[in-house]
C-alpha positions in Angstrom: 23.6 -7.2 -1.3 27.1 -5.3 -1.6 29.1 -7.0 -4.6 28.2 -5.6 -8.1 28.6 -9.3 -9.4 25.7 -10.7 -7.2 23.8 -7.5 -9.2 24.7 -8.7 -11.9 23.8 -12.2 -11.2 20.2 -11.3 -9.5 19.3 -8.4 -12.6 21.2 -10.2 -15.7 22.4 -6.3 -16.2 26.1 -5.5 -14.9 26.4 -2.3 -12.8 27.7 0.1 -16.0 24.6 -1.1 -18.0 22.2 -0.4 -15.2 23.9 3.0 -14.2 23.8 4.4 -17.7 19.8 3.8 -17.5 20.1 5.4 -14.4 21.7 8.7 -15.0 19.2 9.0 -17.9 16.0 8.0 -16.1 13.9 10.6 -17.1 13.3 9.4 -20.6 11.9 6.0 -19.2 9.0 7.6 -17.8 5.8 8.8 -19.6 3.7 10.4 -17.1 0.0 11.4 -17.7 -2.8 12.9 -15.2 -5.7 10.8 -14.5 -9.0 13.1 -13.0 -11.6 12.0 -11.5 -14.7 13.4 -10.4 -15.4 13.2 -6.6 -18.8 13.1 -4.6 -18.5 16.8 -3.3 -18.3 17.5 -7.4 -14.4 18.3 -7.4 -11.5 17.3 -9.7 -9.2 15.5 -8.6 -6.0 15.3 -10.5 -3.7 12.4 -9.8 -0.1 12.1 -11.8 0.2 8.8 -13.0 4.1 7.8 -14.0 4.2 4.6 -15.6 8.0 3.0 -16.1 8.8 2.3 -20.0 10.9 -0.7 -21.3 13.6 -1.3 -20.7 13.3 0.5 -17.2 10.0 -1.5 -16.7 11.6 -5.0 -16.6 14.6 -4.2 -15.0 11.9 -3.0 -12.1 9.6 -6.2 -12.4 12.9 -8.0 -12.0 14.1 -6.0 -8.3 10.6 -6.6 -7.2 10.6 -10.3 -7.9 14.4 -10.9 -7.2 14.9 -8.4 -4.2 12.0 -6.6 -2.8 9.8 -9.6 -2.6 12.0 -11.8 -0.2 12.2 -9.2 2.5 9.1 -10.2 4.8 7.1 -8.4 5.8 4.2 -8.2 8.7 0.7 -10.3 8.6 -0.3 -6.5 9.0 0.2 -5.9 5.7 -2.1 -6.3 2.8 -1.3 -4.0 0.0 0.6 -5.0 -2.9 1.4 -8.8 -0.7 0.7 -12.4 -3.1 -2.5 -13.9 -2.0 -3.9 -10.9 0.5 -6.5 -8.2 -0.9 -8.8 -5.6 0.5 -11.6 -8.1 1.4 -9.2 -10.3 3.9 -8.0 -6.7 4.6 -11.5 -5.9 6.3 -11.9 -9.2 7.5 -9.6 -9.3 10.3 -11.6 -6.3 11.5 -15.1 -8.1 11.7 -16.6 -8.2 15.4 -14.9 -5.5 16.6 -16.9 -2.2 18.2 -14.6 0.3 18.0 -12.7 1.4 15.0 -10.1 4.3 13.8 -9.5 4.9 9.9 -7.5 6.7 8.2 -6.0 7.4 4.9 -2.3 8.8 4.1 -1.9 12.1 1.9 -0.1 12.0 -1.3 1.7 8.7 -0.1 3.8 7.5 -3.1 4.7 11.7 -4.0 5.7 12.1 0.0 7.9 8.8 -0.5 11.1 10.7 -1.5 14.6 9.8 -2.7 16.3 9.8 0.4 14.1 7.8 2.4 14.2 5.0 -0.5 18.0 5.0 -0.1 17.7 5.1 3.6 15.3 1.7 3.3 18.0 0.0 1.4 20.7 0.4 3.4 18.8 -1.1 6.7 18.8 -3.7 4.5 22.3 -4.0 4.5 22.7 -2.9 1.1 26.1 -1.0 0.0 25.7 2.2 -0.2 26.8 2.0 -4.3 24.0 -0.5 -4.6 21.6 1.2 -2.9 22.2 4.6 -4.4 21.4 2.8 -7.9 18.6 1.1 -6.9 17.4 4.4 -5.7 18.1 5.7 -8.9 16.1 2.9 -10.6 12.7 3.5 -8.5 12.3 6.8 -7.9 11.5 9.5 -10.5 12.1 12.8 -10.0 13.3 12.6 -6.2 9.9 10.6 -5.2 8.3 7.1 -5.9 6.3 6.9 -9.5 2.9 5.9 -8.7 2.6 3.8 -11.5 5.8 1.8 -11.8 6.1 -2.1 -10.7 8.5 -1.5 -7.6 6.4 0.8 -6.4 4.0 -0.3 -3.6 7.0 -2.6 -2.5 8.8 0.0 -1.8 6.5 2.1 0.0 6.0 -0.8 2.2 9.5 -1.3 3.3 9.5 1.9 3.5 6.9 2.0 5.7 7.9 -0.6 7.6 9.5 1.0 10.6 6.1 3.0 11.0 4.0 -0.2 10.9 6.6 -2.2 13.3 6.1 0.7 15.9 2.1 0.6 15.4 1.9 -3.2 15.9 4.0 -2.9 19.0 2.0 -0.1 20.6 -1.5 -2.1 19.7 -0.5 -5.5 20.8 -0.3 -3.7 24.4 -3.2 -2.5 23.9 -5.5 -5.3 22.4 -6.0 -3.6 19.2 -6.0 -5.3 15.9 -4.2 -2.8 13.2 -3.6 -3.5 9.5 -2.6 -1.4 6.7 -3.7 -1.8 2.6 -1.2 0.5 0.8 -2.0 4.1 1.9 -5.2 2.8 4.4 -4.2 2.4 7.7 -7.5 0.5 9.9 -7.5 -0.2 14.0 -10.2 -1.9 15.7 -10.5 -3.4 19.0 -13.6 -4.6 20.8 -12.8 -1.6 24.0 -13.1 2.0 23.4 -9.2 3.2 22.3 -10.3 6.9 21.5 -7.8 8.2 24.4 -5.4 6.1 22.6 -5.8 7.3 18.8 -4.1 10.4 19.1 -1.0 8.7 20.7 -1.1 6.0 17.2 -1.7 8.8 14.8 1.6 10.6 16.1 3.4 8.1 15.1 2.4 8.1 11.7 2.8 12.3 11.9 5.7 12.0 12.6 7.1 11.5 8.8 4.1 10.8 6.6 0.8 13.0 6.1 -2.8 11.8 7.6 -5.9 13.1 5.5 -7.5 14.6 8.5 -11.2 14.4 6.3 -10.7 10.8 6.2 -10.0 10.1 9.6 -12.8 8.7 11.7 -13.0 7.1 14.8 -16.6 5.1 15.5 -18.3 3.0 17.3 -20.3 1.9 14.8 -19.6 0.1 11.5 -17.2 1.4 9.3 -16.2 1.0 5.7 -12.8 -0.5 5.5 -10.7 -0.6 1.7 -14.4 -0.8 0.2 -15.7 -3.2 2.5 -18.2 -2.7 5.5 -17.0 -5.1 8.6 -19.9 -6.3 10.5 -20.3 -8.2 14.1 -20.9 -11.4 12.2 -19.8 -11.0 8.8 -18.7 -8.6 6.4 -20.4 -6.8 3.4 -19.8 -4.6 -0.2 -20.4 -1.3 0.7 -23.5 1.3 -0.5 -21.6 2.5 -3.9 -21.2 -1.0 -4.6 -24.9 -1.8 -4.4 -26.3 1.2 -5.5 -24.5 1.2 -8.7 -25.9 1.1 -11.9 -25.1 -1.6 -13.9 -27.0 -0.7 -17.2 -24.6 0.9 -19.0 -21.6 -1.3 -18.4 -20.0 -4.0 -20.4 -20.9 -7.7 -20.1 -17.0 -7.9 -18.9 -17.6 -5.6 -16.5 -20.8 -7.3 -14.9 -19.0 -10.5 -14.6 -16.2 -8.9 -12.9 -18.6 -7.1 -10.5 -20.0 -10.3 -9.9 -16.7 -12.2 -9.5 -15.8 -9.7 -6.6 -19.1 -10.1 -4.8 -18.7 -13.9 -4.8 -15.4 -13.2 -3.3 -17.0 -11.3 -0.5 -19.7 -14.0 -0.4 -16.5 -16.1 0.6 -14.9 -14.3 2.9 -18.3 -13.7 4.5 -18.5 -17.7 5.6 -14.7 -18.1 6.3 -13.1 -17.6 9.6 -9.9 -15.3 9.7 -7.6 -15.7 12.9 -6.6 -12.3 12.9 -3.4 -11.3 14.9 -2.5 -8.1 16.5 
């Protein structure tokens, strides 16, 4: 995109309308801190910035009308129409060997420039993709919490997961990535191999290094333990107690497990 008219004609705002929001974006944003308690006992904080209105539909509308139609990899799970965490793990069923691991602070570490940089390989003009920057980042980073979000971060990521798929095709390992969860498996022992993959990632993004685990044994995968023959809810799933929630809540426990259930007699062709 490089004319303001097709902006126009893709947003139904001209360029002046959407750069006034722009240059005032702050005021669109009403962040909050969400805590939660982890199993060590800890608080962890996590800043939430939800978009307001109008700012929130002008972002529903980039992500339907221009983040959406850039393709992306079968690789890719996260925040992609008709994909979740379950066919996430799925492609990762069979396989001995896995490597997990989790990125730090991903939509915070996601900053301005490399936004502006990711529109421009898209052959953006650099007007356009300045205000588009403008219009999904907050505070010189990427709002967790906002609809073009994830989108971004994945086309942002994309270079990153382009490399990884490359580098594990040669090496028969399946890799696939759900938002900030990056998951390799193969059915040969890789471990000489990880550290090579992981410095790929290192070299722009941040790795939890308590989250990293390479095993030979099976592995919980975005929530969901991959099997030789199947796949399966994980322990906090089962072990949860269910006597103090809502009926809603029970049926939608019970709507994910059937899911699973699903997923469990389907057969994924995964690809490399």
């Amino acid at each position: 995109m490089k004319s303001k008219m097709e902006l126009k004609y893709t947003l139904g705002y001209s360029f002046d309308e959407l750069t006034l929001i722009a240059n005032d974006i702050d005021k669109y944003y009403r962040p909050y801190e969400k805590k939660e308690l982890k199993k060590n006992g800890k608080l962890k904080i996590r800043n939430i910035e939800p978009s307001i209105e109008p700012l929130k539909s002008i972002q529903r509308k980039i992500k339907d009308k221009i983040l959406k139609p850039i393709p992306l990899p079968d690789n890719i799970f996260g925040g992609v129409k008709g994909k979740s965490n379950i066919a996430n793990a799925k492609v990762h069923q069979g396989k001995k060997f896995h490597l997990c691991t989790d990125l730090t602070s991903f939509f915070p570490s996601i900053s301005y420039k490399l936004v502006f940089k990711m529109f421009r390989s898209f052959d953006f003009s650099t007007d356009i993709a300045s205000l588009l920057t403008k219009l999904t980042t907050y505070k010189g980073h990427v709002p967790q919490g906002a609809p073009t979000s994830t989108h971004i971060a994945n086309l942002v990521f994309l270079p990153i997961d382009l490399q990884l798929i490359n580098e594990c095709e040669q090496s028969n390992i399946y890799y696939t990535r759900f938002i900030d969860d990056l998951s390799l498996s193969s059915q040969k022992d890789f471990k000489s191999k990880a550290g090579q993959l992981l410095e790929i990632v290192y070299c722009q993004f941040r790795i939890s290094n308590r989250k990293t685990v390479y095993s030979d044994k099976p592995v919980e995968i975005t929530g969901i333990v991959p099997k030789q023959n199947s796949i399966d809810v994980n322990n906090k799933f089962k072990n949860k107690d269910i006597s103090t929630l809502s009926e809603n809540s029970i049926k939608g426990r019970q709507n994910y497990y059937n899911q699973v259930k699903k997923y469990k007699k389907s057969h994924i062709k995964p690809s490399l």
